[in-house]
N, C-alpha and C positions, 0 to 999 in steps of 0.2 A: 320122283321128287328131286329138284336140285339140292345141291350140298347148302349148309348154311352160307358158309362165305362165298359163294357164288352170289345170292340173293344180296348179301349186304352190298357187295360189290355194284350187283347194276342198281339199287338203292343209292350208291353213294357215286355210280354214272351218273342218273337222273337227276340230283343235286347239283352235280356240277353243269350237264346241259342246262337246268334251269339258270344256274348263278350267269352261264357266258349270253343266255338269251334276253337275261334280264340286263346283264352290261352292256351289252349291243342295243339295245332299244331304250336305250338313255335310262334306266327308271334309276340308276345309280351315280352318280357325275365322279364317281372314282370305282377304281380297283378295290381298294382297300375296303370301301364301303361295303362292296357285294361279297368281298371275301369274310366279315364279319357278320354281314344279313346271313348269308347259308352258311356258314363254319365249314370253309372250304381252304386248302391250305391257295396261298398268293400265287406259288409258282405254277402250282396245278393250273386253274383258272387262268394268267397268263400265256403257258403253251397250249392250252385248250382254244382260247383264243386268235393267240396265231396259225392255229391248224394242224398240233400235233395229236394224232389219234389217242387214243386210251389202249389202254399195254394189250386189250382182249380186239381191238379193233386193227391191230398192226398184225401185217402179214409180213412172216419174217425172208430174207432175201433167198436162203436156203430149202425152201420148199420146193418139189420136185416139181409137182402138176401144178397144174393154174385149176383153177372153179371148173371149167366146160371139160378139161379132162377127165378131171376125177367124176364126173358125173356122167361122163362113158365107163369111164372103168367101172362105178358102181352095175350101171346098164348090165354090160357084159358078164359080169360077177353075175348076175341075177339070172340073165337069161340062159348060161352056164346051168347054173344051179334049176330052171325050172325044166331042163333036159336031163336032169337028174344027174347032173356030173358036178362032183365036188371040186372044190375051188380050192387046191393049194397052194402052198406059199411059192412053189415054182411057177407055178401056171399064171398067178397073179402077178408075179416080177415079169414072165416075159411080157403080157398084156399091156402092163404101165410102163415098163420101155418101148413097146410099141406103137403105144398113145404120146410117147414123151419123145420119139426116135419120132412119129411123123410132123410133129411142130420145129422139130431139127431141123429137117428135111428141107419143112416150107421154109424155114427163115434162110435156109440156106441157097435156098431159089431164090429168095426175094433177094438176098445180099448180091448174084449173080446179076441182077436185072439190075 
């Protein structure tokens, strides 16, 4: 079961996707209009508008793996594990440096070429 304020949270997403959907498709001829129709705050709806994601929808710059990494590493965790070998925190560091060391690798060929 999600936590409560998770739920409020993509509740009060969905609010604001409808308010930018409905200013985009003309049904409001101001800002100000759509921010009082759904009780959404101005600035939110503004950078929502101009294209700034939602604070759960930003990936932060410091993240190690990219999506198609970590979904080797899960892989390999798993298949680890259905050989009956337990997955330590050593054995998982060298694996995700070695998933994160071969995209080094390639950028560092392509930087070469």
């Amino acid at each position: 079961m999600t936590p409560p304020n998770r739920v409020q949270t993509g509740e009060k997403e969905g609010i604001i996707a409808l308010s930018v959907f409905a200013y985009r498709s003309d049904q409001f001829k101001s800002m100000s209009t759509a921010t009082k129709a759904f009780k959404v705050p101005k600035t939110t709806l503004f950078h929502r508008i101009k294209g700034r994601p939602s604070r759960e929808g930003y990936v932060p710059n410091n993240k190690k793996l990219i999506k198609i990494e970590e979904d080797v590493l899960i892989r390999d965790i798993l298949q680890l594990e259905s050989h009956s070998l337990s997955s330590s925190f050593f054995l998982v560091r060298d694996v995700t440096d070695s998933v994160s060391g071969a995209r080094g690798e390639i950028k560092a060929v392509m930087k070469a070429m």
